[in-house]
C-alpha positions as CSV (number, residue, x, y, z in Angstrom):
1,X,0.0,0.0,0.0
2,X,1.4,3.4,-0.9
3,X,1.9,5.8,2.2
4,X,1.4,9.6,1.8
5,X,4.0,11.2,3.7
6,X,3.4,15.0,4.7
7,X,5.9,17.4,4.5
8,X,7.6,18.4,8.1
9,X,7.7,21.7,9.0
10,X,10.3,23.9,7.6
11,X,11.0,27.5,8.5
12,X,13.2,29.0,5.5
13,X,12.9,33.0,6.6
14,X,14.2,32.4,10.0
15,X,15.3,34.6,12.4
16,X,12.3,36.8,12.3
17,X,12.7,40.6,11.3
18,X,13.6,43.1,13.9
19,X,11.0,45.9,14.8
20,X,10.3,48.3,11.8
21,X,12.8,46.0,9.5
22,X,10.8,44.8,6.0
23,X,11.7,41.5,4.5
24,X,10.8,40.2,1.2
25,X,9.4,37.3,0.4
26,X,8.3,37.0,-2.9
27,X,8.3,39.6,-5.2
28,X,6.5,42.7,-4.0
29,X,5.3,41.1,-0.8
30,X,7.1,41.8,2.5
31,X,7.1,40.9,6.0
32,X,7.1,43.3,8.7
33,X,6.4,42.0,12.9
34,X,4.8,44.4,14.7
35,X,5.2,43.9,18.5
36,X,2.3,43.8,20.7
37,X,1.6,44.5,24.3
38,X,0.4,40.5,25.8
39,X,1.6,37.5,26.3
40,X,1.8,37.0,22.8
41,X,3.8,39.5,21.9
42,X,4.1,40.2,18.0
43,X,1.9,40.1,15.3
44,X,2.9,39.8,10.9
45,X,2.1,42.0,8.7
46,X,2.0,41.7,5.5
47,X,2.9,44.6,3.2
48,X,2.1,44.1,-0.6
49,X,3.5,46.6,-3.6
50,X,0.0,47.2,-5.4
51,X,1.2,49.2,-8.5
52,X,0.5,53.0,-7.8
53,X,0.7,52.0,-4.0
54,X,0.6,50.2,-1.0
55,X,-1.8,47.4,0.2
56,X,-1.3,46.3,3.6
57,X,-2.9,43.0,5.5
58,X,-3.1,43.4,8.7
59,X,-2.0,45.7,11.0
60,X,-1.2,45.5,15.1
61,X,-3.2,47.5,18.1
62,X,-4.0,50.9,18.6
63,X,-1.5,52.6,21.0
64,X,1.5,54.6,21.2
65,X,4.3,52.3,20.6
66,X,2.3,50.7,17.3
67,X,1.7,54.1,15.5
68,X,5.4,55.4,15.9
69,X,6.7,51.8,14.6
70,X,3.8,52.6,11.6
71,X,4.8,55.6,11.0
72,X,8.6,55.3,11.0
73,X,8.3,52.6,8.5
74,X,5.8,55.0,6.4
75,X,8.4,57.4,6.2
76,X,11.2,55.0,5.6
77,X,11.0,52.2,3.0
78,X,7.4,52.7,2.4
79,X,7.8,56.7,1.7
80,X,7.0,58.1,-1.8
81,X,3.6,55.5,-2.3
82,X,0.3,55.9,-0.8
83,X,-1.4,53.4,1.5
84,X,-4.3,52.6,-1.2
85,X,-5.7,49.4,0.2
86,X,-5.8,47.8,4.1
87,X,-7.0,44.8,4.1
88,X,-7.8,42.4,7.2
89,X,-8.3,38.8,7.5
90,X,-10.3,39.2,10.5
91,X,-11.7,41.4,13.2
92,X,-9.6,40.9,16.1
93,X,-7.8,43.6,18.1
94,X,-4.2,43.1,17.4
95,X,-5.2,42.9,13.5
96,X,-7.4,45.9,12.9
97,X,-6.6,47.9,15.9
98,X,-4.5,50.7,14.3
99,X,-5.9,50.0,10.7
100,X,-8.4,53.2,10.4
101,X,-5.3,55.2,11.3
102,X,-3.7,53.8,8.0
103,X,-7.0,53.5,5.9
104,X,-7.2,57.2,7.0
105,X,-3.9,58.4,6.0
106,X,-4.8,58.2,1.9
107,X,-8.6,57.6,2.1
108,X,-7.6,53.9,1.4
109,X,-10.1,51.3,1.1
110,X,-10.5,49.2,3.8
111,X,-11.1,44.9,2.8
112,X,-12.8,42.3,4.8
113,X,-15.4,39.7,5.7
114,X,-18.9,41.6,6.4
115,X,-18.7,40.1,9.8
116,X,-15.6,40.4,11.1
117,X,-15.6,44.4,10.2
118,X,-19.3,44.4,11.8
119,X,-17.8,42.8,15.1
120,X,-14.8,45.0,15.1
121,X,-17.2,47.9,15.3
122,X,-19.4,46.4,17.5
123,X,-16.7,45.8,20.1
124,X,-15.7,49.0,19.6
125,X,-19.0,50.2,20.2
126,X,-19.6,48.4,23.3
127,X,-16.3,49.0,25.1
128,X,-17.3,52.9,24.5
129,X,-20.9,51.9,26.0
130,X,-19.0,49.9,28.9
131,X,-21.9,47.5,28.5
132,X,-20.7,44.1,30.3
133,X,-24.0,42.5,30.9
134,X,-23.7,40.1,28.6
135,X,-20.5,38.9,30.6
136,X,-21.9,38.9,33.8
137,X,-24.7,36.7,32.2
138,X,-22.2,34.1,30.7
139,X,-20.1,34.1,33.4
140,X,-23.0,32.7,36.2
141,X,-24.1,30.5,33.9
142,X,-21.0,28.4,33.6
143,X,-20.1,28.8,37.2
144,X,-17.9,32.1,37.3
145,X,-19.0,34.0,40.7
146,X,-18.2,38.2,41.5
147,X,-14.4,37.8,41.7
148,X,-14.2,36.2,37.9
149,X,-16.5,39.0,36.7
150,X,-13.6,41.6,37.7
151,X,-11.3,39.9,36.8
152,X,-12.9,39.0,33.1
153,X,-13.8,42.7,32.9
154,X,-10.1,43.9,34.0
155,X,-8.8,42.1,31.4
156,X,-11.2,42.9,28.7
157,X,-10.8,46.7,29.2
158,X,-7.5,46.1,29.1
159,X,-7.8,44.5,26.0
160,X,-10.2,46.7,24.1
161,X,-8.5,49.3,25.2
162,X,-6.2,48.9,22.1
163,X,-8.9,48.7,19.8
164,X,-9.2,51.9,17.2
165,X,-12.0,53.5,16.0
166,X,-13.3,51.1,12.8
167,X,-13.5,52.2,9.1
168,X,-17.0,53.2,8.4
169,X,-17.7,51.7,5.3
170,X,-15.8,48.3,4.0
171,X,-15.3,46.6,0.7
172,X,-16.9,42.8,1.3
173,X,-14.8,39.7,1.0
174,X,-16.1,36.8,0.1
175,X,-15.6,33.0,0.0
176,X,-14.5,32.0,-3.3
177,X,-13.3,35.5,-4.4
178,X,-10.7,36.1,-6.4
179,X,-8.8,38.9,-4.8
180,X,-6.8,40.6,-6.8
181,X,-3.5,42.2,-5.4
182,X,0.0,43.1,-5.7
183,X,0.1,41.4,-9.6
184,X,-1.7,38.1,-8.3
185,X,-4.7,36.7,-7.6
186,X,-5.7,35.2,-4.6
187,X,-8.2,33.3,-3.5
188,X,-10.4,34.3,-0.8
189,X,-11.2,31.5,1.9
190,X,-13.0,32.6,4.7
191,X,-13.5,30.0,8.0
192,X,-14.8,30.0,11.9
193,X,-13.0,28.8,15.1
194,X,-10.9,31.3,15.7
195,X,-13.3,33.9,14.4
196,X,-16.6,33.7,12.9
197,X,-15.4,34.8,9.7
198,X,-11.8,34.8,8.9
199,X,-9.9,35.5,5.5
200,X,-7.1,33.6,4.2
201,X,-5.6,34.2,0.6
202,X,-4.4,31.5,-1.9
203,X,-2.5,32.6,-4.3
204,X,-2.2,29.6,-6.6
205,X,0.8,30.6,-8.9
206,X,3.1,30.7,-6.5
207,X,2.4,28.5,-3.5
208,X,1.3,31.3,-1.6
209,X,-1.1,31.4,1.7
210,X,-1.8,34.4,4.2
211,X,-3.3,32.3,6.5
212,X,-4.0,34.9,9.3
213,X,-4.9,32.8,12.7
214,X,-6.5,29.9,11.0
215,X,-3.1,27.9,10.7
216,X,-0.1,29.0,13.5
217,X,3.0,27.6,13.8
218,X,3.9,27.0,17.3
219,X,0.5,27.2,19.1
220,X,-3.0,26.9,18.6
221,X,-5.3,29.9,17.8
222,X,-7.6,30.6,20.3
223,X,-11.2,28.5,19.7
224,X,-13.8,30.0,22.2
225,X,-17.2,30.5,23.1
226,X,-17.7,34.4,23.3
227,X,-20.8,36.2,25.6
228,X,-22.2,37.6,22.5
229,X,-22.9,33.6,21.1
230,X,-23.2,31.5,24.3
231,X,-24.6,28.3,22.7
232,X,-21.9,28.6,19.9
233,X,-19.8,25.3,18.5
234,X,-16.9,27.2,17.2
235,X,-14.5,23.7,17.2
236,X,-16.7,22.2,14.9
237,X,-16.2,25.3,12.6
238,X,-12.5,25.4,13.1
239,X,-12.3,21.9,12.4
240,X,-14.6,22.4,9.0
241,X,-12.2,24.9,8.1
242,X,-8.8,23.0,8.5
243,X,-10.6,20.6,6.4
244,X,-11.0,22.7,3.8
245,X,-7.4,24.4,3.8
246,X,-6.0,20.9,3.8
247,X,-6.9,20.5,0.4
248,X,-4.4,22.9,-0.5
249,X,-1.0,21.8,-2.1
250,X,1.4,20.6,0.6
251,X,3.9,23.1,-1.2
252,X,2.7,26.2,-0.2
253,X,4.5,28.8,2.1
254,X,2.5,29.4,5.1
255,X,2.3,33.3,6.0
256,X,0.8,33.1,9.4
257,X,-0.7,35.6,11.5
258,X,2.0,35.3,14.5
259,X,5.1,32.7,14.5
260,X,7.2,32.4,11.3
261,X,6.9,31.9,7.9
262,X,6.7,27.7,6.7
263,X,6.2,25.2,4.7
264,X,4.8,21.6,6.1
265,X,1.3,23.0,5.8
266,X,-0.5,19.9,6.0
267,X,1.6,18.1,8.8
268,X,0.3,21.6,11.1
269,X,-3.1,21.1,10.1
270,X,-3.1,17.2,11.3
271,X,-0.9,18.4,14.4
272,X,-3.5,21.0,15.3
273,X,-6.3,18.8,14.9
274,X,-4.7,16.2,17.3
275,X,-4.5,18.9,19.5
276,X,-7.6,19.2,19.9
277,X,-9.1,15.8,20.3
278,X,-6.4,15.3,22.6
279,X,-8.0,18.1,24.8
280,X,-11.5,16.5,24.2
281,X,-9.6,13.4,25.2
282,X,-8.9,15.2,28.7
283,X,-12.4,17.3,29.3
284,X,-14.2,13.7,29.0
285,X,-11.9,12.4,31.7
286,X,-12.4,15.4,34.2
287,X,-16.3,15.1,33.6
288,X,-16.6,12.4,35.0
289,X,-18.6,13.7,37.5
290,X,-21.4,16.8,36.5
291,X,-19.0,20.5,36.9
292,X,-19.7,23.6,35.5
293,X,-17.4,25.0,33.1
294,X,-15.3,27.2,35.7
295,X,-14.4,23.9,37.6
296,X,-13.3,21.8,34.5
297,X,-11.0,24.9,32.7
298,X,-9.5,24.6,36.4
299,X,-8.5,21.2,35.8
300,X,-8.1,21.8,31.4
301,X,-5.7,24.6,31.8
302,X,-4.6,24.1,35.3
303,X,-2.2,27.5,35.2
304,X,-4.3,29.8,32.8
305,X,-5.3,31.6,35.6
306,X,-2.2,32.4,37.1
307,X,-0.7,33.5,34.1
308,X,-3.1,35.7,32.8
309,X,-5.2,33.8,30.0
310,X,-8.1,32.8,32.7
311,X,-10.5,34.3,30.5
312,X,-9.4,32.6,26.9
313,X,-8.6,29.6,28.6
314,X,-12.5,29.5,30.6
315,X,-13.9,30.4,26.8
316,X,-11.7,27.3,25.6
317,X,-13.0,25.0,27.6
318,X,-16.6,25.8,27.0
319,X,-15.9,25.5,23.2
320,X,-14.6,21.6,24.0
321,X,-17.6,21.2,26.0
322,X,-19.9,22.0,23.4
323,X,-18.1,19.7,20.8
324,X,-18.4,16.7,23.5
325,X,-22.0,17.5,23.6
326,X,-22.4,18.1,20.0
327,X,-20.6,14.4,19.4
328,X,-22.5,12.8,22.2
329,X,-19.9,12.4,24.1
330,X,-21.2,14.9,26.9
331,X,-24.5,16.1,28.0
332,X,-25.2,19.6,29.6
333,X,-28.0,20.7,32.3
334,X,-29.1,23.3,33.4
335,X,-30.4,24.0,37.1
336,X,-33.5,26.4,38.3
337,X,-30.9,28.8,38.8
338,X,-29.6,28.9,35.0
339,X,-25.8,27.0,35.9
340,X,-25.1,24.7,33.7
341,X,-23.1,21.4,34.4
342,X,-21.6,19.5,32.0
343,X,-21.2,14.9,32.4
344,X,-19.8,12.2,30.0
345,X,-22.1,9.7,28.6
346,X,-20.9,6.3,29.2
């Protein structure tokens, strides 16, 4: 019987580039890292020559540090060519938090998925609002009492506190598009998990994929349950989604959203989704017995909480939860007081 061996990961543009420094890839495309204030502590951007200007995908947070990095390097190598397109491949702070300041800078057009810009805004919106009742409402139900609600809404100010105003108007991408930029055309692919809409780009001729958050290197994007969507099954999503991108040639060069450039693209997508059913694995063994969800990320991510990722680690685990119910694996009840417990079948 033949054997289909995947490609192990490579990493051909390593070391990374320093703060502010540009690094071409491919013709016309370049990689900039643009450092960020938490735990993970960069994110790439891509910066594309688009003819009469610049187009750039992706873009960092919205504070001090970010903009005088931006604006060095739009006074440096990128000087002399407008900003004409910025382009995200979805809606989450440390992509879009400083892109109205560049969209702004030429009028540019700002790209992406209809609902990643609408829950950029949104988030925008409610952190002006300081509207948290959603949270509080998510949090009792899944067994979170008054010190996790400060200390979830600690950390999401401190979050969304990095999060720019949002470009008013957006050009829509679509799955299936073909995206045309910097003298190639890429194909448009949008997925959940991670975010309910995300945009990677294919760009067939050359073995190229921005694949945003969808595929990392190192670690696993973040799959969670968020206030706004409590009954949500985003690991199902993300796992419909690797599907998909693993039907892509095993030759192309990975552009990920944080983590270096790589090839070995189908090797990360099987490692990823052993990942997970390996954390499935785990949540069926701690539910033994009926917990809520605050119990069980106690025992899934036994030092999230210490280290500062108690609120994407407690979102986490409800997102495994909900993929052990939605496999039968798990059932989920709820008491006269609106807790729910979560207990393997079998």
């Amino acid at each position: 019987m033949h054997t289909v061996t995947e490609r192990p990961l490579e990493f051909p543009h390593s070391p990374y580039p320093a703060p502010g420094e540009l690094r071409e890839l491919a013709d016309g495309l370049f990689w900039a890292r643009v450092p960020l204030p938490f735990q993970l502590n960069h994110v790439n951007v891509w910066i594309i020559d688009d003819g009469d200007g610049w187009a750039i995908v992706d873009s960092g947070v919205n504070d001090p540090p970010t903009l005088e990095l931006w604006t060095a390097m739009l006074s440096g190598f990128l000087a002399g060519r407008p900003i004409r397109r910025v382009i995200a491949t979805h809606g989450h702070t440390d992509h879009v938090g400083i892109a109205e300041f560049l969209r702004s800078r030429n009028d540019a057009q700002f790209e992406a998925t209809a609902i990643e810009w609408m829950s950029a805004r949104m988030r925008y919106t409610d952190h002006q609002a300081n509207d948290i009742s959603a949270l509080k409402g998510y949090l009792r139900r899944h067994g979170g009492g008054s010190v996790a609600e400060d200390a979830f809404e600690q950390e999401r100010k401190r979050v969304q506190r990095y999060l720019g105003p949002q470009p008013a108007n957006v050009l829509r991408l679509a799955a299936g598009q073909e995206l045309k930029l910097g003298g190639r055309s890429w194909r448009v692919i949008t997925g959940g998990g991670h975010a309910d809409e995300h945009a990677s780009f294919y760009c067939k001729t050359d073995r190229l994929l921005i694949a945003g958050d969808q595929i990392l290197p190192r670690i696993s994007p973040s799959i969670t349950v968020a206030p706004g969507m409590p009954e949500a099954d985003p690991l199902l999503d993300y796992f419909v989604s690797l599907a998909e991108l693993r039907r892509l040639p095993d030759d192309v060069l990975v552009l990920p959203g944080h983590g270096d450039p790589f090839y070995g693209l189908r090797s990360r997508i099987m490692q990823l989704v052993a990942h997970h059913h390996s954390r499935l694995d785990d949540l069926a063994g701690f539910i033994r017995e009926p917990l809520n969800s605050f119990s069980a990320t106690e025992l899934l991510f036994p030092k999230a909480f210490t280290s500062g990722q108690g609120r994407l680690a407690f979102g986490e685990t409800i997102a495994h939860l909900h993929r052990l119910v939605g496999l039968e694996r798990a059932e989920a009840s709820t008491d006269d007081k609106g807790e729910v417990t979560f207990v393997a079948r079998g």
